[in-house]
N, C-alpha and C positions, 0 to 999 in steps of 0.2 A: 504494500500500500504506500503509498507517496505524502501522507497526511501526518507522517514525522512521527507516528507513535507505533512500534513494536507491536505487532499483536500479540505473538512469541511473548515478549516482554509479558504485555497486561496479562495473558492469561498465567504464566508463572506465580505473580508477585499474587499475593494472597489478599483475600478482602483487609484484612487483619494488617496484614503489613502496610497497605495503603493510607487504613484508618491511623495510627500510631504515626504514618509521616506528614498525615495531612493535619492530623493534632499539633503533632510541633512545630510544622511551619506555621500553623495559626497563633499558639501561643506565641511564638515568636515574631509575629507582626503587630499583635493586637496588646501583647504584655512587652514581650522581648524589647523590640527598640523603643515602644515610648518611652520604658523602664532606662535604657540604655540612654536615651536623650537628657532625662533629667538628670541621671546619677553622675552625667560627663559637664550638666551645668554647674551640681553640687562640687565636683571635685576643682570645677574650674574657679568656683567662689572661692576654694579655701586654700587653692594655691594664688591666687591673686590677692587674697587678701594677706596671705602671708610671704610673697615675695614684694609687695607693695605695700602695705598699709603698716606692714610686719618690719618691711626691710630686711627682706632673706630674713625671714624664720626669727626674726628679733636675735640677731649675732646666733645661729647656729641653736634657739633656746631648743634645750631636748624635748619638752613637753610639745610645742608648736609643732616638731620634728615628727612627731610620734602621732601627733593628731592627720596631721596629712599621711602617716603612713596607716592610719586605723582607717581615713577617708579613704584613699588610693585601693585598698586591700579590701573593704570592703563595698567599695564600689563596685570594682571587678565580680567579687562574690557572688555579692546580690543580682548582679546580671544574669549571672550564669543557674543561679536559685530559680531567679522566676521566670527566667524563658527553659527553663528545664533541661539544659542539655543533656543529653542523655548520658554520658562522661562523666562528666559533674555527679550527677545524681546518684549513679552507679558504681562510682569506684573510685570517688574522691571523699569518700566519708570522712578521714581526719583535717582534710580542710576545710570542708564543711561542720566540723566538733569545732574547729577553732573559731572558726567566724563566727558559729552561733552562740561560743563560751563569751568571745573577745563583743560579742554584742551586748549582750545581756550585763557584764560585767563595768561595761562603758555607757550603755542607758542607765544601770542601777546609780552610776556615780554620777552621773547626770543630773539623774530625778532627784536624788539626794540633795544637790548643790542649788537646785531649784527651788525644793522646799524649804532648804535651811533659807535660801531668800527669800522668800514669800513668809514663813514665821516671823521671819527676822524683822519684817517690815513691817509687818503686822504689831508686833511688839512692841517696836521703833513708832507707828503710827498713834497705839494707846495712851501712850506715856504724854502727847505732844511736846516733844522737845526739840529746838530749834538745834538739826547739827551744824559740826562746822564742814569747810572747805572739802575740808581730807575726807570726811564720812560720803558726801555727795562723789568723792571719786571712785571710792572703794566701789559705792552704789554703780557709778557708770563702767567700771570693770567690770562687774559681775557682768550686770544686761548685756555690754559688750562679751563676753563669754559663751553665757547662753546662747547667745541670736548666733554667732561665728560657729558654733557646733552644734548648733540645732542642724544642718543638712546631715551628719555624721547621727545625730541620732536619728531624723526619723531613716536613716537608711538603716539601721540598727534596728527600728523596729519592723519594718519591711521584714526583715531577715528574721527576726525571733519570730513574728506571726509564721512567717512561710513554711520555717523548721518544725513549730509547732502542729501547723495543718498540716503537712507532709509523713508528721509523726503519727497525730493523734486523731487527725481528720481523716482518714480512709485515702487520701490522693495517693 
């Protein structure tokens, strides 16, 4: 036949096997790259804000350092999590135990560093006490913090849902 498709071909490949490639090419257009577009604007916020805003990493700081390599790593991850490669999913289980350990343990200090903000102001709020200078800076650290790793965490929590449903969810 002249119509570019293998009849040989079709009749071989099994309903089954067609279903399973036409699944991941789906996932992978409709999850996979939007997934992939935003996690590549996340990673590009927190290198620019730390080769610019930062000035290389504030002198080489290890914390800044370690944040774009928790961003970069799992960025990558989570690509690979929810467009499902079948690699990934199959026979990269300790990179996947890492990324799901290295998420969970980076949102929990997260939320933590959150609440003790929100407490703290809370607190700070009851008492009405006018602070000084230094206090209103420490305040704009914080918010500057949180908002600079907010993309790192919800890409962390992407990932801790995914692993969860993957585990406990039947997928």
């Amino acid at each position: 036949m002249g119509d570019g498709i293998s009849s040989e071909k079709w009749k071989e490949d099994s309903w089954h096997q067609r279903s399973i490639d036409f699944a991941w090419t789906f996932r992978f257009l409709f999850t996979g790259a939007p997934w992939a577009a935003i996690t590549t604007f996340f990673n590009m916020f927190n290198l620019l804000v730390n080769v610019f805003l930062n000035k290389l990493w504030g002198g080489m700081n290890v914390i800044l350092l370690w944040n774009s390599f928790v961003s970069l790593t799992q960025g990558f991850a989570s690509f690979l999590l929810i467009s499902q490669v079948p690699t990934y999913m199959a026979h990269m289980k300790t990179m996947r135990m890492f990324s799901f350990t290295l998420a969970v343990m980076y949102n929990a200090f997260w939320l933590w560093a959150v609440v003790e903000f929100i407490v703290g102001k809370n607190k700070a709020d009851a008492v009405h006490v006018d602070y000084s200078f230094m206090m209103l800076l420490i305040d704009v650290f914080w918010m500057y913090n949180f908002l600079s790793n907010l993309p790192i965490a919800i890409t962390n929590f992407i990932i801790i849902v995914c692993e969860l449903d993957f585990t406990y969810g039947g997928a």
